[in-house]
N, C-alpha and C positions, 0 to 999 in steps of 0.2 A: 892753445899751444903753450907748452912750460917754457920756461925761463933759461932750463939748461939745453945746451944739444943733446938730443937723441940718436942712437942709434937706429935707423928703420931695421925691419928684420930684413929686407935684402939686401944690406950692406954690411950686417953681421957676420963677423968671422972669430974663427974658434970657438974658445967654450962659450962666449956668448950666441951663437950662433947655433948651438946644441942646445943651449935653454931656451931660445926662442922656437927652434923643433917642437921640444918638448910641450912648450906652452901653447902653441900653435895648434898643437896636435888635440891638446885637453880642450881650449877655448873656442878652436878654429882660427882665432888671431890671435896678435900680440896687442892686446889693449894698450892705450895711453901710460898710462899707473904702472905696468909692469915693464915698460920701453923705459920709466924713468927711474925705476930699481937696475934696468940695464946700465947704465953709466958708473955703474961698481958691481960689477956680474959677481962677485962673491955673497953680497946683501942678496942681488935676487937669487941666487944658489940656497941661502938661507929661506928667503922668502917663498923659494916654490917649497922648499922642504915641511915649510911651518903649513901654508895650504894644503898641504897630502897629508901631513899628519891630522888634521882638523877636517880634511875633509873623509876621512875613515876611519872618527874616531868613534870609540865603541859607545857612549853613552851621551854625547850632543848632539843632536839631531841639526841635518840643516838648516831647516826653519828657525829653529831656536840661535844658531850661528848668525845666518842672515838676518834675523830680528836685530838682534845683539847689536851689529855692524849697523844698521840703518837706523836706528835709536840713538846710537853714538854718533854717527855721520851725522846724524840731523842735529844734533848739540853743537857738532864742530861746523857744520854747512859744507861739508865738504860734497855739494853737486856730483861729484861723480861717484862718489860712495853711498850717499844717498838713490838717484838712478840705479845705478848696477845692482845693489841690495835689496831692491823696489821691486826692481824685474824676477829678479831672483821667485821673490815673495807671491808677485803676482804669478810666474809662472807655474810655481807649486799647486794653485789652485786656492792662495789668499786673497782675500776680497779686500779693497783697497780701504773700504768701510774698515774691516777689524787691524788691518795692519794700522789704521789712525788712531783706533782704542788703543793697541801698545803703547802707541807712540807717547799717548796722554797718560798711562797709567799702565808701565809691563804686569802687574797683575789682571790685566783684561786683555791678556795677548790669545789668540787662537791656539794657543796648543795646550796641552795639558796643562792641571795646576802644577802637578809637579815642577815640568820647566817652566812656568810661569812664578814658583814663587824662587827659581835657580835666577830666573834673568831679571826679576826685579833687583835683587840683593847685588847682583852683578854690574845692571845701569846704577844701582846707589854707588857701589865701593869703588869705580869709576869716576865717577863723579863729583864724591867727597871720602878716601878714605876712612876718615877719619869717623864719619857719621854711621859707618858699619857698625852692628853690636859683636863682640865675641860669641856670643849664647846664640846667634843667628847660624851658626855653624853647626850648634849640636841639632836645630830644626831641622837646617838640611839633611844632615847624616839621617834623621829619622825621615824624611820621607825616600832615602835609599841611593842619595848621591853621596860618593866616596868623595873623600879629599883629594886626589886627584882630581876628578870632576870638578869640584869646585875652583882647585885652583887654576886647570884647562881652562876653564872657564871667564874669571880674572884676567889671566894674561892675555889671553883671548880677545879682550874688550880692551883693556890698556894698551896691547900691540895694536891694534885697530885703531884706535887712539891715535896715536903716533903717526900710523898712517897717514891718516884724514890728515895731520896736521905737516907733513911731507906732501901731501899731493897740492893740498893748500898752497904752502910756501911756493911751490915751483909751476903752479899755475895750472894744472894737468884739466885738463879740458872736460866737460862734464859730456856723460855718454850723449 
């Protein structure tokens, strides 16, 4: 249970009550984590926005999203980002076995080298800026990820970031 009051979604009125439709509609519920971007219905206005863009976006695949997310989650502990990116994973048809090789080392992730060697670069510049190389950028470009990609990508994992560490703060209950 979080720390702050929630709005349930039957007690939601106006435009909070239209993003809970909406969210409703994609998820079938309104998860914990997304009740608690509710308490500033403009963030979670933001935050469904950022999910639809990412989730149809043209050259990151799910998997590789969800890895991303449950990689990062598992750095910050954030239980319920963890679980929910888990299921995710599992439900695609990953074996709990190779989603633990990611975990230990994203160049042994289940998908392509391609996005394997996109999401390792991605869990490093996460995790330490600064230990990124510049020349690791002309690699990527050469195996056929634009700079957009990349930086999709980045923010991608930094806003996930943040996350974990908002759900954390506020206690959000793990699935």
């Amino acid at each position: 249970m979080t720390t702050l009051t929630l709005t349930k979604p039957q007690s939601a009125q106006g435009e909070l009550a239209e993003l809970y439709a909406a969210i409703e509609k994609s998820f079938g519920s309104v998860p914990e984590g997304l009740q608690l971007f509710g308490v500033s219905p403009k963030l979670l206005q933001i935050q469904m926005q950022a999910l639809g863009y990412f989730g149809q976006h043209p050259s990151l695949s799910g998997n590789f999203l969800a890895l991303l997310r449950y990689i990062l989650s598992e750095d910050g502990g954030c239980q319920f980002c963890i679980g929910f990116n888990q299921g995710l994973l599992l439900n695609a048809g990953l074996s709990a076995e190779s989603i633990a090789r990611a975990l230990q080392n994203p160049l042994n992730a289940p998908l392509h080298d391609k996005e394997n060697r996109l999401l390792d670069y991605v869990v490093r510049a996460v995790r330490n800026p600064h230990g990124v190389q510049d020349a690791e950028i002309d690699g990527l470009r050469k195996l056929g990820w634009t700079d957009q990609d990349i930086f999709d990508a980045v923010a991608h994992g930094a806003q996930h970031t943040a996350i974990d560490i908002i759900f954390e703060t506020f206690r959000v209950a793990p699935l």
